[in-house]
C-alpha positions in Angstrom: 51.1 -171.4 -3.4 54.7 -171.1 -4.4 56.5 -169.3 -1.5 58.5 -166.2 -1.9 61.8 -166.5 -4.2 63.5 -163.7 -1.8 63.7 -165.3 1.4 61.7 -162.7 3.0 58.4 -163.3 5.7 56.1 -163.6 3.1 53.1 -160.9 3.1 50.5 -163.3 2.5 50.3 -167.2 4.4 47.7 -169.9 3.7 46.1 -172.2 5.8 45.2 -175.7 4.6 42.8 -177.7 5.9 43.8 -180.9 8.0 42.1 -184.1 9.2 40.7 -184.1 12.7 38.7 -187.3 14.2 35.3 -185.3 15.1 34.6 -183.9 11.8 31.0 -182.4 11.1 28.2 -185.2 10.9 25.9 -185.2 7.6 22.7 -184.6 10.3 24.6 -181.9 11.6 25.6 -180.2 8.6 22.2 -179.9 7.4 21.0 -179.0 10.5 22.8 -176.5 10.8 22.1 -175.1 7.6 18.6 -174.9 8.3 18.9 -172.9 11.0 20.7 -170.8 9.5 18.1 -170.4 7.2 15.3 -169.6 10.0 17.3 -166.7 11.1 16.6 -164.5 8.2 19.6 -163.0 8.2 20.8 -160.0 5.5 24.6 -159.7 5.6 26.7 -158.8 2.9 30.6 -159.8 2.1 30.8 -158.8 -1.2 32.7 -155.7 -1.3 35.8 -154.3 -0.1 34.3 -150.9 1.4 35.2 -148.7 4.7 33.4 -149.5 7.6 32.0 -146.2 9.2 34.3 -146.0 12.1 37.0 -146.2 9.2 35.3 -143.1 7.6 35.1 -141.1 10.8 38.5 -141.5 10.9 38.9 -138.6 8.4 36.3 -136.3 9.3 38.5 -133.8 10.1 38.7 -133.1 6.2 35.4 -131.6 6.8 36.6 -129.1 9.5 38.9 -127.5 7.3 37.6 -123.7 7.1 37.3 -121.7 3.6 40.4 -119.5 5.5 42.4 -122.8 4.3 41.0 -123.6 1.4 41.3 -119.7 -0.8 44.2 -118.9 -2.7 47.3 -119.5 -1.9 50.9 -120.1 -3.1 52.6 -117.9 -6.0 49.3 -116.2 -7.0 47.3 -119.8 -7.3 43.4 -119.4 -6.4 42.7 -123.2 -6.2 38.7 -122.0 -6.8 39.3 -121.5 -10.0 39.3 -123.3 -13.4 43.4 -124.9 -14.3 46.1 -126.9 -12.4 45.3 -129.9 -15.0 48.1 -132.0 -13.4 46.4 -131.7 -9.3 48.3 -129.4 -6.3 52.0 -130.1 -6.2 51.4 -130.3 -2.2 49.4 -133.5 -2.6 51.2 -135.4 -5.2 54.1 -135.0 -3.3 52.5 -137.1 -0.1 51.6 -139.5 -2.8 54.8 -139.5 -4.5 56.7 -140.9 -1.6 54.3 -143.6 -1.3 53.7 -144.5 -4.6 57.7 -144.5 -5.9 56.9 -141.9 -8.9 58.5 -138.6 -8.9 56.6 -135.8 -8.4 56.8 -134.3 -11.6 55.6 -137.7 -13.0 52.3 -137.5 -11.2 48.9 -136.4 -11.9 46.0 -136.1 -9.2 42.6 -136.2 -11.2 39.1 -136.8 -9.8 38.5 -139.3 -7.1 38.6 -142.7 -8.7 41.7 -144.8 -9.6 39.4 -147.2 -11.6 38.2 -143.9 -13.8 42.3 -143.2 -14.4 42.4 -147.0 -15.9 39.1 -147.2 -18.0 40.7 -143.9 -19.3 44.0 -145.2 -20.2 42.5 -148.3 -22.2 39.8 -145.7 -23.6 42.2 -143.7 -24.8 44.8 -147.1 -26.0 42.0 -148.6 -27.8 41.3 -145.4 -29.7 44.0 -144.0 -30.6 47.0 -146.5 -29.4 49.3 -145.2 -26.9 53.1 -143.7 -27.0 55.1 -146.6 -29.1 51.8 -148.3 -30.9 51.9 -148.6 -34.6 48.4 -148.8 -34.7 45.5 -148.0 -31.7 45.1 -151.5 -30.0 41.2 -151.2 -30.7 42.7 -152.0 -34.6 43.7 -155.4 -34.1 44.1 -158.6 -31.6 45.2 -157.0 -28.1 44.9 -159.9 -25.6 46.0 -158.6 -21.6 47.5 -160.9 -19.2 45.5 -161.5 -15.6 46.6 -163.1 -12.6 44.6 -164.7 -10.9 43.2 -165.0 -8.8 42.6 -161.1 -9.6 40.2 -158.5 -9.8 37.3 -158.5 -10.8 36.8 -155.0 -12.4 39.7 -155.1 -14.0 38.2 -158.2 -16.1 35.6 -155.7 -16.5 37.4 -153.2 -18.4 38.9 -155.4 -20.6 35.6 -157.6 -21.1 33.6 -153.7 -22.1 36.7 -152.7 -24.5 36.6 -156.2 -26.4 40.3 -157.0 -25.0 41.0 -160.7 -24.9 42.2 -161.5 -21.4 45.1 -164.2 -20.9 45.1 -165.7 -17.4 48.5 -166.5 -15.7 48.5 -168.5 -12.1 49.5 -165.8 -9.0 52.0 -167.0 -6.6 52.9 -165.2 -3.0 55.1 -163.1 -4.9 53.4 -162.0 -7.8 52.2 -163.5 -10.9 54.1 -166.8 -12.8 56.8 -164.8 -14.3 57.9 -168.1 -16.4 54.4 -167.7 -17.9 54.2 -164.4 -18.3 57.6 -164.1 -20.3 56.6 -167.1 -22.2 53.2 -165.3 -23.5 54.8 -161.9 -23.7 57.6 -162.8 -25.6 55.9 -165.1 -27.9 52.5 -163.4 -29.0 52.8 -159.2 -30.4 49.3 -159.1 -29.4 49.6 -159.2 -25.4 50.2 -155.6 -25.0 49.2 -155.6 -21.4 49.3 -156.8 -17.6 47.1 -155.9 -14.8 49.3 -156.2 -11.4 48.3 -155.5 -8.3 51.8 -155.1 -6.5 51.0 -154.4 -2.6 48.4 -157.3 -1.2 46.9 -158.0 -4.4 43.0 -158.4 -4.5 42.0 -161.2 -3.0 45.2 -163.1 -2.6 47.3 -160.6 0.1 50.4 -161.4 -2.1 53.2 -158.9 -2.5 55.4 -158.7 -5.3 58.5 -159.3 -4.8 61.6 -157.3 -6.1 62.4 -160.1 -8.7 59.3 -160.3 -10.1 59.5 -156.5 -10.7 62.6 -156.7 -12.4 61.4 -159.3 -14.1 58.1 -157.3 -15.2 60.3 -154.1 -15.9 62.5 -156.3 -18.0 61.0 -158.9 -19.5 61.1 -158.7 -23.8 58.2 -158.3 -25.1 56.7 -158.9 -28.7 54.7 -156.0 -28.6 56.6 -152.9 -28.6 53.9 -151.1 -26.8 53.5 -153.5 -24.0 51.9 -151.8 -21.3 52.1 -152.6 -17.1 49.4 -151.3 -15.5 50.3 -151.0 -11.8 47.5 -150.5 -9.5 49.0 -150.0 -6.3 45.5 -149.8 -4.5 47.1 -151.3 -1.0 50.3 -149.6 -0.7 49.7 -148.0 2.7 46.9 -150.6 3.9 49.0 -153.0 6.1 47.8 -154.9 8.6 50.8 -155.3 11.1 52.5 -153.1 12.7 56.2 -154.0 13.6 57.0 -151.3 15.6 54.7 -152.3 18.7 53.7 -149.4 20.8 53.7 -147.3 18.0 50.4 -147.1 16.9 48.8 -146.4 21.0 51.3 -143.6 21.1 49.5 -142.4 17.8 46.6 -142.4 19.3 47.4 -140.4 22.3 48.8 -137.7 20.3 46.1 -137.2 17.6 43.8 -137.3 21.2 45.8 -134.3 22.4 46.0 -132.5 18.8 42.2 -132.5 18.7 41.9 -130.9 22.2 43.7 -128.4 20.7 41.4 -128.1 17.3 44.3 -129.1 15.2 42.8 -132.5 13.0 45.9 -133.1 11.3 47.5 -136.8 11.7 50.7 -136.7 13.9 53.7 -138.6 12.2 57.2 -138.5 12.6 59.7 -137.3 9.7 61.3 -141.0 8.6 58.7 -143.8 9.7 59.3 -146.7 8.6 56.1 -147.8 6.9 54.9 -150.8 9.0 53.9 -154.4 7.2 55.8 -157.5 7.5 57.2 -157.7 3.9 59.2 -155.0 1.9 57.0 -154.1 -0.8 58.1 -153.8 -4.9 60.7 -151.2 -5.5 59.5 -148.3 -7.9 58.2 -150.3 -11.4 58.8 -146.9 -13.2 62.6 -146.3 -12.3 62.8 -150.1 -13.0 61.4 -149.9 -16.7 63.6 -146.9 -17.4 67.0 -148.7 -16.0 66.1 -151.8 -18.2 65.3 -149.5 -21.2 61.6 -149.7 -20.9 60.6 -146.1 -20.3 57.0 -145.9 -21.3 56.1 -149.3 -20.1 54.0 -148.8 -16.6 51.2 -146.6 -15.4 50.9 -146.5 -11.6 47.8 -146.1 -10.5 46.6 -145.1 -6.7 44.2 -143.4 -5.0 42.5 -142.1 -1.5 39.6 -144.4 -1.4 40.3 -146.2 1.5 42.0 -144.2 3.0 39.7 -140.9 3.7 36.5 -140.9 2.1 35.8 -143.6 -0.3 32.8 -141.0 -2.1 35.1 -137.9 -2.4 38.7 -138.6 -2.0 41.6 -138.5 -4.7 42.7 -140.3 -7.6 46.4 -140.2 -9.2 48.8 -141.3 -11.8 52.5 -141.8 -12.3 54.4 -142.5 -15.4 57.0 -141.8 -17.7 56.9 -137.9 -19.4 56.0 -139.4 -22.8 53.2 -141.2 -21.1 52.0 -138.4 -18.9 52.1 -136.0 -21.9 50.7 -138.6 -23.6 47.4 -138.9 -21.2 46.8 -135.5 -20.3 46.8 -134.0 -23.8 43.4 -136.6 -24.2 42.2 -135.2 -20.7 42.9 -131.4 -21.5 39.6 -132.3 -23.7 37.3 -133.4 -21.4 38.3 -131.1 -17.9 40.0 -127.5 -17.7 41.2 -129.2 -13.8 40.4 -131.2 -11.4 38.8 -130.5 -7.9 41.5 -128.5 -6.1 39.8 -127.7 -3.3 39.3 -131.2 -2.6 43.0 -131.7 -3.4 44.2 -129.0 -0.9 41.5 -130.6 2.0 43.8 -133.4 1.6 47.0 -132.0 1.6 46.2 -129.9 4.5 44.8 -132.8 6.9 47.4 -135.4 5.6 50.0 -132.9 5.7 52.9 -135.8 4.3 53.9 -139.3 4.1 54.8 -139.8 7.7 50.6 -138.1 8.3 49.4 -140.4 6.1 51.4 -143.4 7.6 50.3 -142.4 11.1 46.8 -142.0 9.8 46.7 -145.3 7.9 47.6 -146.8 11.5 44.3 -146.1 13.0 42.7 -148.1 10.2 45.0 -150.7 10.7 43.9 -150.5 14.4 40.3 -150.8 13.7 40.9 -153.7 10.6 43.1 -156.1 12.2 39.9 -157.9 14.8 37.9 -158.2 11.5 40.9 -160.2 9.6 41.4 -162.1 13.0 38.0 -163.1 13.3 38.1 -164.7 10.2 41.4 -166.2 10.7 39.7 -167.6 13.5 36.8 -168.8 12.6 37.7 -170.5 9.6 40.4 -172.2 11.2 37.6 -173.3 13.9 34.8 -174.3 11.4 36.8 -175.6 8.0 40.6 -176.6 9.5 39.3 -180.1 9.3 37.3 -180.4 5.8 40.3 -181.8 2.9 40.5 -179.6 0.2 39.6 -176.2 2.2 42.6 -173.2 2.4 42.6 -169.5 2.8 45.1 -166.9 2.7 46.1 -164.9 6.0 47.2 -161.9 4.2 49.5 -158.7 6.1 47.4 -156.0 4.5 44.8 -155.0 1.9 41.3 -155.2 2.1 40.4 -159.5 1.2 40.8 -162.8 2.1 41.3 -165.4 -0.5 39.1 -168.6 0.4 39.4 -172.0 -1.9 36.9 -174.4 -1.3 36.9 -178.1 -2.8 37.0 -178.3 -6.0 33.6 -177.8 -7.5 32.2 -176.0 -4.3 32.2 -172.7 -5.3 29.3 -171.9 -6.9 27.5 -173.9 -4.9 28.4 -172.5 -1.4 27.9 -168.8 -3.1 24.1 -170.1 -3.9 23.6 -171.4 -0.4 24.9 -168.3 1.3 22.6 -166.2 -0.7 19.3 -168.3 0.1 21.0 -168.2 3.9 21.0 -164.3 3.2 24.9 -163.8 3.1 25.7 -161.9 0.0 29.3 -162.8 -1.1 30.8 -162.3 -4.2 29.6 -164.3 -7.2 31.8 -167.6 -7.5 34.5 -166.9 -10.7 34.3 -163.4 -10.4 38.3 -163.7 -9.5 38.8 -165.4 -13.1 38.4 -163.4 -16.5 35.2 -164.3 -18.0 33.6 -165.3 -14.6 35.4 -168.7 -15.1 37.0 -170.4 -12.1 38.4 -173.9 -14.1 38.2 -175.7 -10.5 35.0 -173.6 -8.9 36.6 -173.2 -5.8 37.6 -169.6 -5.4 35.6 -167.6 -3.1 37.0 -163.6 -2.0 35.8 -162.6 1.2 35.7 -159.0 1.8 35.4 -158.7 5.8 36.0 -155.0 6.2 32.4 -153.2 6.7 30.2 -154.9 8.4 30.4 -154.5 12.6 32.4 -157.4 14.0 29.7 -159.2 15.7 28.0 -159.4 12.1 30.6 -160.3 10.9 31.2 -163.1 12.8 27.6 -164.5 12.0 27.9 -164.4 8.3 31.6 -166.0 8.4 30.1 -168.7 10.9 27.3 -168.6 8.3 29.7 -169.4 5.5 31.5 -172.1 6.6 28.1 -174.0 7.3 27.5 -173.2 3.8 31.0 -174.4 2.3 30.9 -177.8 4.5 26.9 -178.4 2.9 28.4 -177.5 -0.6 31.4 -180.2 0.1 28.7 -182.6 1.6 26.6 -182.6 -1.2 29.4 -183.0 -4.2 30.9 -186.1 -1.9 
């Protein structure tokens, strides 16, 4: 991968395989594979889920009495039908960490995903603020880096919009590329970006690509960025070294005292080695690009993936824009849930202190794998993998042609993984070698046997197209 452009640690590394004298026999190779077999395992690394420790993290959500949770504020019963836009309380946590102002940004039902099938629902139908015509009317083609993600392609594939690959570096997508088709073709009216360890690569975009994105002149004068800044709290390093013990003392001593809400200093600098994308919608409105993002985030990983919150920022034309489609299909979202939230993350420095303890409990699983495909595959030519500093995925590229192959032997094996091309629009990988490992659920030492399991897998794969 291309390294960073703005000399910064880079958020994501790879590791290439290299030559080493006692590399895996054919006999053992298949021997191994066979065994493997014989165990009858059932393991699955397919998605990026919350383990259960991760989800008892937040069960103090659920201890939050009804003396909390009645009305409250200027007359406001949060049991009650309205509040289309979410509780002010909340948005503002997510403001902070999302770079959208308040004002700017909605909290609606639990799903970030829902928030973009909505937006192109609504774009294909009836266009969006700046369209002559809705982009279900003619040729709308949407440009995908990838590797990328997979539901994403989904969306696109259900609403008949032609999707555009474009190669993603360490910091972002190929912005040559992507000015070249943007500028050139009035039908791309779209980008999917993943700014904060993009799924499955662990790259972070970097402030010139923003600009770049925020800039960039496009053909289509409703080109769209849609910004789903899933990651943006999910690092995996922490650079301020005690830090996160201390954390865990105090949140010990809070719950002594029946008080479940995350500690967290005023001003904590979030941790992560790399200084993530300024705000994309203050940098479309300074290069006279208003209307051109929709950030997307939400609480998924962060409380509980089932019944947490979903939000999104943009310009007020684009806001109004959105909400005067949702006014027609909710009177408001789930308040209550809204306010559960607000009162057991309390801010941004809460939610920072609380995204620590996941970091805590993440960090062995993306170490493991670290380590054990640096054990099992750091000899075979051809292999690399990304060592990302956050997010929920590692990125693994098997020899060309392997792909598929090293999926189909993992599943007869019985390690689910993710099918082989699901990274690519289409299902397509153009060199079958992309593989995303999602190591985040299982329990470590299961862990460890299906990533042991799956290098056996990629080495038989590699064995048989040699």
């Amino acid at each position: 991968m291309t390294p960073p452009t703005t000399g910064a640690t880079p958020a994501t590394t790879r590791t290439t395989g290299a030559a080493r004298p006692a590399a895996a026999t054919a006999e053992r190779v298949r021997a191994d594979y066979a065994a493997l077999k014989a165990r009858g395992l059932a393991l699955d690394l397919t998605r990026g889920k919350p383990s259960p420790a991760q989800l008892d993290l937040s069960t103090g959500l659920l201890d939050i009495g009804a003396a909390e949770l009645g009305p409250a504020g200027a007359g406001a019963d949060h049991r009650n039908y309205g509040g289309l836009t979410g509780l002010p309380e909340l948005r503002a946590i997510f403001a902070e960490v999302l770079r959208v102002p308040v004002e700017q940004l909605l909290a609606v039902g639990n799903s970030s995903l829902a928030l973009m099938h909505d937006t192109l629902v609504h774009a294909v139908l009836f266009g969006v603020p700046g369209s002559a015509r809705p982009w279900g009317a003619e040729r709308t083609a949407v440009l995908c880096p990838v590797p990328g993600y997979d539901r994403h392609f989904a969306l696109c594939e259900k609403f008949g919009l032609e999707m555009i690959p474009v190669p993603m570096r360490d910091d972002g997508p190929d912005m040559d590329e992507v000015e070249r088709l943007a500028a050139a073709d009035p039908g791309v009216r779209a980008i999917w970006c993943v700014p904060t360890y993009s799924n499955p690569t662990g790259a972070v975009y970097g402030p010139e690509t923003a600009r770049r994105l925020a800039a960039l002149p496009a053909a289509a004068p409703d080109f769209r960025i849609l910004w789903d800044d899933a990651y943006a709290v999910h690092h995996l390093t922490d650079e301020h070294g005690e830090h996160g013990e201390h954390e865990q003392h105090e949140q010990h001593e809070r719950d002594e005292h029946g008080d479940h809400t995350p500690p967290g200093a005023p001003g904590t600098t979030p941790p992560g080695g790399a200084a993530p994308a300024p705000g994309i919608l203050a940098l479309c409105a300074e290069h006279g690009h208003p209307d051109r993002a929709f950030v997307y985030g939400s609480t998924s990983k962060i409380t509980f993936a089932g019944a947490g919150v979903a939000f999104l920022g943009s310009s007020p034309a684009n806001v109004e824009w959105l909400t005067g489609h949702l006014s027609r299909r909710t009177i408001g979202p789930d308040k209550l849930n809204q306010l559960r939230h607000a009162r057991f993350l309390r801010d941004a420095a809460g939610l920072r202190a609380h995204m620590a303890r996941h970091r805590a409990l993440l960090r062995p699983r993306f170490d493991l794998v670290e380590r054990v495909l640096r054990e099992r595959l750091g000899g075979l030519d051809g292999a690399t993998w990304s060592r990302p500093r956050g997010g929920y995925f590692v990125s693994l590229d098997v020899p060309d042609g392997c792909a598929r192959r090293t999926v189909e032997l993992a599943a007869e094996a019985g390690i689910r993984l993710t099918p082989a091309g699901a990274t690519f629009p289409y299902g397509r990988d153009p060199r079958d070698r992309n593989i995303r490992i999602a190591p985040t659920y299982p329990a470590l030492d299961e862990l460890e046997t299906a990533m042991e399991g799956l290098a056996v897998c990629v080495l038989l794969a590699a064995l048989e197209r040699s």
